[in-house]
C-alpha positions in Angstrom: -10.0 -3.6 8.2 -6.9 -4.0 6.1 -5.0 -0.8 6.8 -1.4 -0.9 7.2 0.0 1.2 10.0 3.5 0.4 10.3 5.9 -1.0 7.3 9.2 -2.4 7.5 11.4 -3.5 4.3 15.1 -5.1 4.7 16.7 -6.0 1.3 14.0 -5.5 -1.6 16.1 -4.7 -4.4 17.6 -1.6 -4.1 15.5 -1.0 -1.2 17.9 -1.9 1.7 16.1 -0.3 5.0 13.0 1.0 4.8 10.3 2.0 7.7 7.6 3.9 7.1 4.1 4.8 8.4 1.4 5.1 5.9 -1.9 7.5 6.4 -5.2 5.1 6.6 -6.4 6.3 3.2 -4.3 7.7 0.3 -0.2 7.1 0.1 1.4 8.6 -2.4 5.0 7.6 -3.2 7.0 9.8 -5.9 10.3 9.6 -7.5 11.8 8.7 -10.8 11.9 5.7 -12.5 14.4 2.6 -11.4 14.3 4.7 -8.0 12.2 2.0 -5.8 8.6 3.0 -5.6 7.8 -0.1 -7.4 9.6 -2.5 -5.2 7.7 -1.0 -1.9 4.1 -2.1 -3.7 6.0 -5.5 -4.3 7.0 -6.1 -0.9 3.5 -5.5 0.2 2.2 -7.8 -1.7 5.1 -10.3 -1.4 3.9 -10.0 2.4 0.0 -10.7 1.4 0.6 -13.4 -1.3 3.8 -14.5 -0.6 5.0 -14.4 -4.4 6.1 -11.4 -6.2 3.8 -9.2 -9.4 7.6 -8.8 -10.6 9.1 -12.2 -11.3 8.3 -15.6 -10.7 12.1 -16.3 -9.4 13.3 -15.3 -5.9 16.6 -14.1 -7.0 16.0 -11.0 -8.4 14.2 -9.8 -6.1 16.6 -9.8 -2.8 19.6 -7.2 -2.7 22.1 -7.9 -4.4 25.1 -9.2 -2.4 22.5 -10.6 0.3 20.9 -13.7 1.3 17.8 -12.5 2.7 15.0 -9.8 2.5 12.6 -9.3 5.6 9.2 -7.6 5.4 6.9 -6.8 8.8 4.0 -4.6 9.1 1.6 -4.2 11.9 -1.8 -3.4 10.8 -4.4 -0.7 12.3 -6.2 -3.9 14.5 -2.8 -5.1 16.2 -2.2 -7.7 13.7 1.8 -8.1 13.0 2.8 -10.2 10.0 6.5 -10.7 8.9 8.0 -12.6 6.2 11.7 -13.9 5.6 12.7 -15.0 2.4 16.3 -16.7 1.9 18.0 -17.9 -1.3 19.1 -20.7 0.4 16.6 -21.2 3.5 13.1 -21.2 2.1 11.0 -18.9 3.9 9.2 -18.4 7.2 6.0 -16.2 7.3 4.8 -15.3 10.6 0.8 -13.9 11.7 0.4 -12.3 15.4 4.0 -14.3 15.8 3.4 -18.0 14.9 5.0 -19.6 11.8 2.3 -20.4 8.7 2.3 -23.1 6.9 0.4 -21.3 4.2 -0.5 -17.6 3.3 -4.4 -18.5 3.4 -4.7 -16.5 6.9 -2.3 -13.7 6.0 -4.3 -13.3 2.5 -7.8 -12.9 4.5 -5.8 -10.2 7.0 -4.9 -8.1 3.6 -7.6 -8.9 0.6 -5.2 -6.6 -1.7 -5.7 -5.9 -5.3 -3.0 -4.3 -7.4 -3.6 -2.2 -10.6 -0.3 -2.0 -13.0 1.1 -2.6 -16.5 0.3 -6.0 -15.9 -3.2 -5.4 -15.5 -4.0 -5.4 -19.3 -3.2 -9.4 -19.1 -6.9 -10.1 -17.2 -8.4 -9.1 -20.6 -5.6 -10.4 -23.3 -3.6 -12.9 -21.1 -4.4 -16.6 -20.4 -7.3 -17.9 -18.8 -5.6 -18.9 -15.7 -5.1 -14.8 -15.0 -8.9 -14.9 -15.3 -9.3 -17.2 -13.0 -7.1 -15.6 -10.4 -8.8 -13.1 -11.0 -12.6 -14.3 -10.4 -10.5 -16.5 -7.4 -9.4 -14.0 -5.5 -13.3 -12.5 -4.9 -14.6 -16.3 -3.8 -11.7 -17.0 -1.6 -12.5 -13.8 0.6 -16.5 -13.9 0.5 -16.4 -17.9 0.9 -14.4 -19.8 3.4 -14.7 -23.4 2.4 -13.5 -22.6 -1.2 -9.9 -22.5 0.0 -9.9 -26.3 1.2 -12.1 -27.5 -1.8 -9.5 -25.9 -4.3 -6.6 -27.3 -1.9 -8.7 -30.9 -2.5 -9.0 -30.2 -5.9 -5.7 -29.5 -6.9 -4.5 -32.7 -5.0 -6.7 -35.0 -7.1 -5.7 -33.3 -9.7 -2.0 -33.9 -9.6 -2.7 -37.4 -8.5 -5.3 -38.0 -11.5 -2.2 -36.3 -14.0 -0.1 -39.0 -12.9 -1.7 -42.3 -13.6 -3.0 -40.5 -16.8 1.2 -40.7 -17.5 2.0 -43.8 -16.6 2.1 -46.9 -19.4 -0.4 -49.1 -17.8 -3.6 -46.9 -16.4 -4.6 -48.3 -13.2 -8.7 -47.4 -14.0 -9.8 -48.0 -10.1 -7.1 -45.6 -8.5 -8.7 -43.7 -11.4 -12.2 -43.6 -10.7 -11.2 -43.0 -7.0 -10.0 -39.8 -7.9 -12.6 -38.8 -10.2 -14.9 -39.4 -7.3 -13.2 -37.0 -5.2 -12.0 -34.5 -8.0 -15.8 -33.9 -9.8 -17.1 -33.7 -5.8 -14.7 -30.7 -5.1 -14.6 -29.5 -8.8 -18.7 -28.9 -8.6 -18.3 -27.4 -5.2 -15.8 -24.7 -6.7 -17.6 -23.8 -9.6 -20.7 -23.4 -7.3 -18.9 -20.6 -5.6 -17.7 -19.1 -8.7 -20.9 -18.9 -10.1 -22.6 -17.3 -7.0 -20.1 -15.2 -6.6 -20.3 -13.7 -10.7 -23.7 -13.2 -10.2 -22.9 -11.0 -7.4 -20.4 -9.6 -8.8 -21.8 -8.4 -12.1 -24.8 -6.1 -10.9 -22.2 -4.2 -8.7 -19.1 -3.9 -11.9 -22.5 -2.8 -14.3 -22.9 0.0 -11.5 -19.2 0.9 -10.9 -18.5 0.9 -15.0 -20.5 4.0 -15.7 -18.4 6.4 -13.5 -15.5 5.5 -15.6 -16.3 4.7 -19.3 -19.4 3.5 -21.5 -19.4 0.5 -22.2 -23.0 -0.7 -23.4 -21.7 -4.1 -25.4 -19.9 -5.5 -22.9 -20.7 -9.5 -21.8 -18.8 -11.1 -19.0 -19.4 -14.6 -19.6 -18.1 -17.5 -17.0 -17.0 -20.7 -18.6 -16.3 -23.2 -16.1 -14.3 -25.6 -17.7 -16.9 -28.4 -18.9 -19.3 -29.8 -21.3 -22.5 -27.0 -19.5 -24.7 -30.1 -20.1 -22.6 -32.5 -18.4 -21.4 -33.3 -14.4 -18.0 -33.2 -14.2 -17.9 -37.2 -13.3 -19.3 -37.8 -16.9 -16.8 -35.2 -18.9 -14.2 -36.7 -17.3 -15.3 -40.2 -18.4 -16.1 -38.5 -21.8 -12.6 -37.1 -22.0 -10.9 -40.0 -21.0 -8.8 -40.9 -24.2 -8.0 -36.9 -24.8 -6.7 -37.3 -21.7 -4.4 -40.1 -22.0 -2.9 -38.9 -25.5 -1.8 -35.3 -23.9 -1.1 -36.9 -20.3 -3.1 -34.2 -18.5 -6.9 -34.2 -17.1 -8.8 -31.3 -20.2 -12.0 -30.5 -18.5 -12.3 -29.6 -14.7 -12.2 -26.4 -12.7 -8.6 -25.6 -13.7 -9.7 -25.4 -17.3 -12.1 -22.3 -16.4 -12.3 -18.6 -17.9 -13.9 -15.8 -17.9 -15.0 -14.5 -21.6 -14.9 -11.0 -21.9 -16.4 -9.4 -24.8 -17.1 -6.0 -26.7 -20.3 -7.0 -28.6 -19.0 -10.2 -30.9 -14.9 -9.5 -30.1 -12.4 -9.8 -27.0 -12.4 -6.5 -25.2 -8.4 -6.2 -25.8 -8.9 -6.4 -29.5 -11.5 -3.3 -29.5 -10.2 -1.2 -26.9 -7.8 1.0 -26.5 -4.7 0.6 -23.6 -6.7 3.5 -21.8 -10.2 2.4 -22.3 -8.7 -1.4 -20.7 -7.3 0.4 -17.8 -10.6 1.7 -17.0 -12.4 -1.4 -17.8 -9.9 -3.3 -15.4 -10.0 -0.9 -12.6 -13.6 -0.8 -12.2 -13.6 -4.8 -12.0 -11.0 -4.4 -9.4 -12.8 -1.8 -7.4 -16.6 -3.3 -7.9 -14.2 -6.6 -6.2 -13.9 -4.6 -3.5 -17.3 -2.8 -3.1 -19.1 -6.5 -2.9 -16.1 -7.6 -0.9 -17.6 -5.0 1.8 -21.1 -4.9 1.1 -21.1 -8.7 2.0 -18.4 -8.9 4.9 -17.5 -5.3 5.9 -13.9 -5.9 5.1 -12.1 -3.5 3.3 -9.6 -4.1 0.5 -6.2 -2.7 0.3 -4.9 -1.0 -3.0 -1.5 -1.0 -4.9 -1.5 1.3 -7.5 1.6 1.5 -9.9 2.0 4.9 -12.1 -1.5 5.3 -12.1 -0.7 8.1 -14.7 0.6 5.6 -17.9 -2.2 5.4 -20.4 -4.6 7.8 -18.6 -5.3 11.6 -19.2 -5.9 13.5 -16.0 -9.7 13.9 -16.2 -9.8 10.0 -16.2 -7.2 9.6 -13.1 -9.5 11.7 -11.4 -11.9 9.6 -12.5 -10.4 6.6 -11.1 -9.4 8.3 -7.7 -12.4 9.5 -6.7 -13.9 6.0 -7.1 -11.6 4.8 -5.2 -11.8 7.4 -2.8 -15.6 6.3 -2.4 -13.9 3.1 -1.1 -12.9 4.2 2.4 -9.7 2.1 2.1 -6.5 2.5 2.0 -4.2 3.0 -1.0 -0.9 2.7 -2.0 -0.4 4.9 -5.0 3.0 5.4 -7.3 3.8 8.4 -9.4 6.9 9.9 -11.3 5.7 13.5 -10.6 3.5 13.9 -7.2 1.2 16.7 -9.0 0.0 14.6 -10.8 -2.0 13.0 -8.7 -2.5 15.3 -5.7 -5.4 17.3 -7.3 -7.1 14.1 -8.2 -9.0 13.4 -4.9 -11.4 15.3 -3.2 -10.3 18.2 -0.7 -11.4 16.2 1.9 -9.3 13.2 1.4 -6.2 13.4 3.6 -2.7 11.7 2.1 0.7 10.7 2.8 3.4 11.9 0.6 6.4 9.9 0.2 9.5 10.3 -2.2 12.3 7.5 -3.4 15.6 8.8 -4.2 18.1 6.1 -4.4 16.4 3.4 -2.8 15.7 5.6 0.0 12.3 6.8 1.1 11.5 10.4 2.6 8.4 11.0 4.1 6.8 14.0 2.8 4.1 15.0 5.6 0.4 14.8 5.5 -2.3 16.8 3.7 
């Protein structure tokens, strides 16, 4: 179970010591805006993911005036994970103590999913948000996808490069394609078993929060549907040469999301897409249980933005059904302390200067 009992943040941005020790169910973390609550959900995932939901660059996110930032936390098993990022050093992760070479075993040990402003972009952003998206389910429900998308994305990049070079060297090339349409079938088998489970459970989860009757979820996975991927690649050949980059493939997959004939972002409004992307991310985590008995870990960010209070409780005590444990931002506490059930116990915590306060239990 992914349930944080200890957390430790050195150097976040204007977070410069932090320890705290979060409740197993609902954390909620107060205080006003530019004070720091955001940067705690960003070290947490920083720890899970190794990359920030903030910035693509390191800089801005350690202290100013400092070299380094250090995250640990020790989960509710035993499980310690720390992470050390330097501006000049790289960075070293750490699981139960030994360095990682990667952040695929530190990502199964915390199957997170974070709900933000930035949430909006898995309905109007680019197809590779999609992906992520639809990525992030597969990679915790089946184990080989990892190394097949590992695979993949080497023969890609290798396939990218002859495509660039003045004189194509066509049996390197078909080499690669061998490899590349073996893996790229493989990954869009586990997509597609993995939608199939996934949309039964979202068109049960999507009631509790809005109606939605017209809504398709279509997977597109990147490829002529009537063709293998050895043959689109063929096919595609001289496309591929004039842009220098391989156009068909798993990389090139999506995930069309539709209100009768029309993108959902260009029917609903910012509220109605915060529901319709929170019950995706919480139907995630329901098959995520109901097929390994792992439970996901939450990161909420102002929760209250776009949402009237009967829909926040909405939300909550969906969540709530979850079992899990959540990491939930607010500018006012209240506003979200009367959205759970009375039987749902919570942390309080309050940022003030990039200082955090523990508020008690109720």
């Amino acid at each position: 179970m992914a349930t944080i009992r200890r957390l430790d943040i050195l150097r976040i941005r204007n977070l410069s010591e932090v320890q705290i020790r979060p409740v197993n169910t609902v954390n909620i973390i107060s205080g006003n805006n530019g004070s720091g609550k955001t940067s705690l959900l960003e070290a947490i995932y920083m720890l899970g993911l190794g990359r920030s939901f903030r910035s693509q660059k390191l800089e801005p996110v350690i202290s100013t005036d400092s070299d380094d930032c250090v995250i640990f936390a020790e989960l509710q098993d035993g499980i310690s994970i720390g992470l050390n990022k330097s501006r000049k050093k790289g960075h070293i992760l750490k699981l139960l103590g030994e360095r990682q070479k990667s952040w695929v075993e530190t990502a199964r040990q915390l199957p997170m999913q974070i709900i933000n402003s930035d949430s909006f972009l898995l309905l109007e952003g680019s197809p590779k948000i999609r992906r992520r998206f639809l990525d992030w389910g597969v990679f915790h429900v089946e184990h080989e996808f990892a190394q097949a998308w590992r695979k993949a994305t080497k023969c890609l990049a290798q396939r990218n490069l002859l495509l660039k070079q003045r004189r194509l060297d066509r049996m390197q090339l078909c080499a690669w394609d061998e490899e590349f349409a073996t893996q790229g079938e493989l990954i869009d088998g586990f997509r597609q078993q993995y939608l199939s489970q996934f949309l039964p459970i979202l068109n049960t989860a999507l009631p509790r929060l809005i109606d939605l009757p017209d809504l398709s979820i279509q997977y597109e996975r990147g490829w002529d549907n009537g063709l293998g991927l050895k043959e689109s690649l063929v096919s595609s050949l001289e496309r591929d040469i004039k842009y220098g980059a391989t156009q068909v493939g798993p990389h090139r997959a999506d995930l069309s999301i539709k209100i009768g004939r029309h993108g959902a972002s260009e029917v609903l409004s910012r509220g109605q897409q915060k529901l319709l992307v929170s019950a995706m991310k919480i139907a995630q985590s329901q098959l995520l249980f109901s097929l390994t008995d792992e439970k996901g870990l939450y990161l909420i960010d102002d929760l209250p933005s776009e949402l009237d209070a009967a829909n926040r409780v909405l939300i909550c005590r969906l969540l709530e059904e979850l079992d899990c444990q959540i990491f939930i931002t607010c500018v006012d506490a209240g506003e979200l302390e009367k959205c759970w059930s009375a039987d749902v116990s919570s942390g309080k915590f309050h940022v003030e200067h990039g200082k955090i306060v523990g508020l008690g239990n109720s």
